[in-house]
N, C-alpha and C positions, 0 to 999 in steps of 0.2 A: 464377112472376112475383109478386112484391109491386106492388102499387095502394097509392100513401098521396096521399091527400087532404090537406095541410097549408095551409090558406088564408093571405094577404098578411098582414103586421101581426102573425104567431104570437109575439111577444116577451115579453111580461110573465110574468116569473119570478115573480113571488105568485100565479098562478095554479095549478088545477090542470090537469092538462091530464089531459086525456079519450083512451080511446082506443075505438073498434068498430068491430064492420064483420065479417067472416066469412073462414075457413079452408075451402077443400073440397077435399076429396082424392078420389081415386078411390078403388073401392070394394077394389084391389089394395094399396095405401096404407092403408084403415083400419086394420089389424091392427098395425102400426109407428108410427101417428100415438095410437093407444090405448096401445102401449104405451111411451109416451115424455110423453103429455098430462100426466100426474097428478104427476110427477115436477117438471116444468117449471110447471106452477100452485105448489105446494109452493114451492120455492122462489122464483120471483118472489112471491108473497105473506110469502116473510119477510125479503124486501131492504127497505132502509130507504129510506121514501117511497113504497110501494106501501100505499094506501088500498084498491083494490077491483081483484081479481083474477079473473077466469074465463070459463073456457073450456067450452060443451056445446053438446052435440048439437043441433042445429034440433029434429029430431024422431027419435024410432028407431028407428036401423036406416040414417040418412042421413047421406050422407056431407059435410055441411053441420055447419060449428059456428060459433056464434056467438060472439064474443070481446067482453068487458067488461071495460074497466082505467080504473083512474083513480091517477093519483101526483099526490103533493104540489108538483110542479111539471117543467119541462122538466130540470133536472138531474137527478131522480130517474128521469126515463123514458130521459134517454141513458146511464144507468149500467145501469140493467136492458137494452136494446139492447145494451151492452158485454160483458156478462156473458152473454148468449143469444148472440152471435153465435163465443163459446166454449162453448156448448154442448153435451150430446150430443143436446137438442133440435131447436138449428138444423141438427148436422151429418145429421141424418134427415129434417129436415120443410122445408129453405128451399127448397127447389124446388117445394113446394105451395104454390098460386094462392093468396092473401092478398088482399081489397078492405078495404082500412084507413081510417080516417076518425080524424083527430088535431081536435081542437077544447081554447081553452082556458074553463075557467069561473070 
């Protein structure tokens, strides 16, 4: 299940928009969520319009990671979505619980 948070008014395109919030898999998942993580950081950080990329662990050993992104605006975050949702990222991890929080600054 994906959680996204996108409050009223999200429109202005000269913003950036923000994204956090946390991934947790089970601890049968960890092994295929590690080994797909580093690849999918990789390249979302060298699409254009990705400012700040990453994904880690809450603490170690848990099955809890934290996510931090930020793009140069709502067209660079729906192209990076475009591009993960052909992923061999998403084809392995969309069914892991997602609580997302979209803000823009």
């Amino acid at each position: 299940m994906v959680r996204l948070i996108i409050p009223n008014g999200l429109t202005n395109m000269s913003k950036n928009l923000i994204v956090s919030g946390t991934i947790t898999c089970t601890p049968q998942e960890l092994a295929t969520f590690s080994e797909v993580v580093s690849e999918h950081i990789k390249l979302t950080r060298a699409e254009p319009g990705c400012i700040e990329f990453d994904i880690r662990q809450d603490t170690p050993g848990s099955c809890t990671f934290l996510i931090a992104e930020r793009f140069t605006d709502r067209a660079a975050f729906e192209s990076h979505t475009a591009r993960t949702r052909a992923s061999d990222w998403w084809g392995k991890t969309q069914h892991i619980p997602r609580d997302i929080n979209i803000t823009e600054e």
